[in-house]
N, C-alpha and C positions, 0 to 999 in steps of 0.2 A: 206792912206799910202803915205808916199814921195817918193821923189828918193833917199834923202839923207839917207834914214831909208832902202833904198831898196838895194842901189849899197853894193858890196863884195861877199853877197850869196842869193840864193831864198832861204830864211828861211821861210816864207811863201807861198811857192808857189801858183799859180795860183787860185783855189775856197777859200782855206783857208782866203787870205784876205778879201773872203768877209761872213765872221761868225761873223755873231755879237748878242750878246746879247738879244737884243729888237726884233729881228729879229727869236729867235727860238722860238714860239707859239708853234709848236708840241712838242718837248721837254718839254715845261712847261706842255703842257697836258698831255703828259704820268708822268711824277714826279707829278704832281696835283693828277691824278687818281691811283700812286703807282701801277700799269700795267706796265711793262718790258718786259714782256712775249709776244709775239706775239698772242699766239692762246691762250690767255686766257680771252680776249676781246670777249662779246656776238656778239658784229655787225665785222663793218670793222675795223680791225687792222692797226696802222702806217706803217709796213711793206707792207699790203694790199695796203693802198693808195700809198707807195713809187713804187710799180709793178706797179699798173696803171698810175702813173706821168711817169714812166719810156717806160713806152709799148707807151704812146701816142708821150710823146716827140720825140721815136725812130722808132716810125712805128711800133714797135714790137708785135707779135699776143700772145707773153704770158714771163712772164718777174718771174726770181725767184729772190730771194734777199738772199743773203750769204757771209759768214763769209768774204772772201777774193776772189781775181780771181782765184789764185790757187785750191780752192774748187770748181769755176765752172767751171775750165777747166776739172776737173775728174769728175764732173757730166759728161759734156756733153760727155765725153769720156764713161764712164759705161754707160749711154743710148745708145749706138752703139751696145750695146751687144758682146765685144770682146771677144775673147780665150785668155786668158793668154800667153804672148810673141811675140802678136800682132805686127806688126811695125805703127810707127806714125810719119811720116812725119813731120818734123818741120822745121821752121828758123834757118838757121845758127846764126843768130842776132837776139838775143833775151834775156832777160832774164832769166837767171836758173830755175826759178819756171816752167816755162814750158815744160822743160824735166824732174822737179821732181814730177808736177801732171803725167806726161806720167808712171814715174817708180813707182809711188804710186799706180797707179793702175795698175800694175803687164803688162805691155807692155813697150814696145822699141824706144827710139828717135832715128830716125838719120836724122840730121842737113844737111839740102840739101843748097846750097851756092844760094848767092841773085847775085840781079839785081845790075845795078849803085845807084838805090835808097835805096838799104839794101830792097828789097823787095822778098821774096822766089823766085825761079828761077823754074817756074811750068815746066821750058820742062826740067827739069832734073828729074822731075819725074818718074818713072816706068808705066808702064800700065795698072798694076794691083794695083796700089794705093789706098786703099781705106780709111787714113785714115789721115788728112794733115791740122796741124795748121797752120795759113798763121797771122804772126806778122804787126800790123801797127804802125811802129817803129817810136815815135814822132810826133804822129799828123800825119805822111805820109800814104795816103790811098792805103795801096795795092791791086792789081788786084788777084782775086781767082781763082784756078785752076779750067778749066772745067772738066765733067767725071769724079771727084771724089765723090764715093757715101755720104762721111763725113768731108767737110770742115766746119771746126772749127775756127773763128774769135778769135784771140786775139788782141780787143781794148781795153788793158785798158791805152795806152797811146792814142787814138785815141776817146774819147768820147765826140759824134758831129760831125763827119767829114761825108763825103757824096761821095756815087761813083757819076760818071758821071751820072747816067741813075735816081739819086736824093733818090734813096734807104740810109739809115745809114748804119754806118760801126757796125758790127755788126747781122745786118739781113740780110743783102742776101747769105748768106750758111746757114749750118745745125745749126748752132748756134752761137750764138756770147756770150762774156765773157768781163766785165769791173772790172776796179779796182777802190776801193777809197781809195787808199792806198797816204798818208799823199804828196807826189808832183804828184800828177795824177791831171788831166785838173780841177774835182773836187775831194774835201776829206771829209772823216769822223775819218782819220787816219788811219784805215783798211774799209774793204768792201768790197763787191763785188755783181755784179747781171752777171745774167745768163739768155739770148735771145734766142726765136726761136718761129717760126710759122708753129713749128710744134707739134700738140697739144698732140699725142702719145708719142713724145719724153719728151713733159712736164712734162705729168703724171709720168713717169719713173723717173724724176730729180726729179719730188715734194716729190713723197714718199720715193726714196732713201736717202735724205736729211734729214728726219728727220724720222730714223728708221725703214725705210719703212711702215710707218704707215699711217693711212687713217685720218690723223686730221682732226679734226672738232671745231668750235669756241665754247668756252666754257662749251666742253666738255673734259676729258681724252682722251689721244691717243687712236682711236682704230684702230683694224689692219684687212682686208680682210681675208677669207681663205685661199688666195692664196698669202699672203703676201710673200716677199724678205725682206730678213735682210735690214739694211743701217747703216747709221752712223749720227753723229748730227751736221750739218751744218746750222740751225737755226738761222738768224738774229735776234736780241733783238730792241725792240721798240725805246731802245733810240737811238741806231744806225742811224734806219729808219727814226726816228725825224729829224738827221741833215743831211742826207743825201738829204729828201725832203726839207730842206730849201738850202742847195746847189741847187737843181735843180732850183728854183725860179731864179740861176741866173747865169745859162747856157748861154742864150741866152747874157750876157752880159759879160761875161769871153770871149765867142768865138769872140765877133765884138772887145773887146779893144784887143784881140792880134791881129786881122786880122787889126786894128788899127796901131799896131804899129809895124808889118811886113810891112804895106807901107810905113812907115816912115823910119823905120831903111834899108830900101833894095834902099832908093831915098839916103841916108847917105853912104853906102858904098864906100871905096875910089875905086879910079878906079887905081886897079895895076893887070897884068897881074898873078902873082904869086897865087892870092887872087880869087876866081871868086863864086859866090852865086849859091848853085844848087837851081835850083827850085823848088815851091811847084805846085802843081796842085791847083785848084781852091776851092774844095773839103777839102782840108788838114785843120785840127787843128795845127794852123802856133804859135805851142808851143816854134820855136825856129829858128834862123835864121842858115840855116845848108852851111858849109864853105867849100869848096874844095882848099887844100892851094897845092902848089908846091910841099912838102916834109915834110918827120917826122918833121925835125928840125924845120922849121918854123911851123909847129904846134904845136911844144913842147914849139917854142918860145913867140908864139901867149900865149897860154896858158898860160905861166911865167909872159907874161908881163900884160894882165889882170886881174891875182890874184893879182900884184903888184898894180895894180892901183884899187883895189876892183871893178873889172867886173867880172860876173859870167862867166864861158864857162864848157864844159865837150867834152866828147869822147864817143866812141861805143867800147872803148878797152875789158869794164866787160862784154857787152855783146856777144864775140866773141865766140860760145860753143863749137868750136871744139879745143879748147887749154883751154877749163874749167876742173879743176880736178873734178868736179861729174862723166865729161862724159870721160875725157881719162882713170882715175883711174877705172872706175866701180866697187867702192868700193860697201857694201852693209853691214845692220845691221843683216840681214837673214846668218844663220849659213849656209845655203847653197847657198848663192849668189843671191840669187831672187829679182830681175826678170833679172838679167843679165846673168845667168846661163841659161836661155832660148835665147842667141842675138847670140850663137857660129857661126851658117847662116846666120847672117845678115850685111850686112854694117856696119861699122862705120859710115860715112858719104855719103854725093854726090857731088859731085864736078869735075868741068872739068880739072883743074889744081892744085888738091891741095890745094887750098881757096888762091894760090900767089896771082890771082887779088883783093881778096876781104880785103888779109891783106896788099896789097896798099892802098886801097879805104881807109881802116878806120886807117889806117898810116898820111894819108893825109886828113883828114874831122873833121873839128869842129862845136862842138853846142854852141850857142849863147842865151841863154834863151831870151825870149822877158816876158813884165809884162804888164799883160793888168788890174790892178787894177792900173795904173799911169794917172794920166789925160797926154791929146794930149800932152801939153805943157812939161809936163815931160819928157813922152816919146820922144819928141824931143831932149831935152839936152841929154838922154839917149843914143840915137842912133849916137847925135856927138861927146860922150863920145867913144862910141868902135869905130866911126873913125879917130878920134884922135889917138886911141891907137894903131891901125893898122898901119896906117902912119906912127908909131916909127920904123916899126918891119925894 
């Protein structure tokens, strides 16, 4: 891919560019063999092998593979074993699927206000918290709350990244949750897998995922005596197919952005107004994150980059406490549910109102970086957005 094919928008984002053709062997063996089905394979499944490519790359002790992250966010939430009306700690900053896996499964978000790095704010927590999605917003690795008995990872912007102490993001709480949703670090278009080393809580995800049933490889569903309903969140082989050929090239998406985050960050101009928040060393450096002076000059910045086809964006969609899912609490349920159960509880948590944090994202721009560009590109790249900066 060029630069010239590249600059205006990430239309391919980040794994996508690198799907190629000759390159998917497992996809041609499942369409070879007309298998799609996951459990319908005698031995090991596509799916199969994509958990174990995934467990190993991630450290992970048991790895599910499903439809989207939104489906493993409410696995790993129904393996908690909640009451109905439950509260669930979440990011103020984040994506809406994450208060709609919370409300899909008949419990309560409320959007607790972040740090300087849009990172959840754990000392606003309660003390009785037991139940707290902690967002790693852009590749940035957040820190988890301690003394909560069920945090919950949501990477799926964060796939690859590492706390300090060399654990993934992803395993070190109760579970962790990825996307391969069509601009995530990798894609399949949709996707998703579902983390944890914890092998009681597995079993719980595995069989609620697919009916609550006791699958077995080519055999019919069958089901324990003691079976629990579920529902069907079953990955298909060809999914799995190109999901395992993205991972072949993780390791190579993660070094050309950490590539050309040192390129682009030695390129910035140097104006007071302008200044580079930083990444920790850890972070999937998906994007070069901007703290400017004021709205305007990020409205401007932003103007002036779609003008000269540079990509940028913002954190304004994912601000949830001015989202209509969550101020309206509309619902499709004749009787309101599950918000007809939140009459006790919070809306939110916040020490001011979220004033500081609708500064912060009033004033913060994302700069995509492309790690499918050779150095060389990436160079013109990076003295492309400072050229453009320099206009403002």
């Amino acid at each position: 891919m060029t630069l010239e094919k590249r600059l205006g928008h990430r239309v391919l984002p980040y794994g996508a560019n690198f799907l190629d053709w000759s390159d998917m062997t497992e996809l041609r063996h499942a369409v070879d063999h007309g298998i799609l089905f996951r459990y319908q394979t005698e031995t090991e499944s596509l799916a199969d092998r994509l958990e174990r490519t995934a467990g190993e790359a991630l450290g992970a002790g048991h790895v599910l593979a499903v439809h989207n992250c939104t489906e493993a966010l409410r696995l790993a939430l129904v393996s908690t074993r909640p009451k109905v009306g439950d509260i669930v700690h979440i990011s103020a900053i984040t994506f809406v699927a994450v208060a709609g896996a919370v409300l899909a499964t008949g419990l309560i978000p409320v959007p607790v206000d972040v740090d300087e790095n849009f990172a959840l704010d754990a000392s606003l927590l309660p003390e009785d918290a037991r139940r707290v999605i902690v967002a790693h917003m852009e590749g940035a690795v957040a820190p988890l709350p301690k003394g909560v008995p069920y945090v919950i990872e949501d990477a799926a912007q964060a796939l690859g990244g590492t706390f300090p102490d060399g654990r993934r993001t992803g395993t070190a709480g109760y579970a962790g949750t990825f996307s391969f949703h069509h601009n995530k670090v990798l894609t399949s278009g949709e996707g998703g897998l579902l983390v944890t080393n914890d092998r009681a809580a597995w079993e719980v995800m595995r069989c609620y995922h697919d009916h609550g049933s006791a699958r077995q490889h080519g055999r019919y569903p069958t089901w324990h005596d003691d079976a629990y309903y579920g529902e069907n969140f079953v990955t298909s082989e060809g999914i799995a197919a190109i999901q395992l050929q993205q991972f072949r090239h993780l390791d190579r998406v993660l070094s050309g952005l950490e590539r050309h985050y040192a390129i682009a960050v030695q390129e910035l101009p140097d104006r007071p107004d302008i200044a580079l928040l930083p990444r920790s060393a850890g972070d999937v450096k998906t994007s070069l994150r901007l703290r400017v002076a004021s709205r305007e000059l990020r409205d401007a910045a932003v103007a002036r980059l779609t003008e000269r086809s540079l990509a940028s964006w913002t954190f304004d969609k994912y601000f949830l406490p001015e989202h209509p899912v969550l101020t309206g609490r509309r619902s499709l349920y004749a009787d309101g549910f599950p918000w007809n159960l939140a009459a006790d509880h919070p809306r939110s948590l916040s020490r001011d109102g979220f004033a500081r944090t609708r500064s912060l994202l009033d004033r913060t721009l994302f700069v995509p970086l492309s790690p499918e560009l050779p150095e060389a590109e990436q160079v013109v790249a990076a003295k492309a957005l400072r050229k453009t900066l320099e206009t403002l």
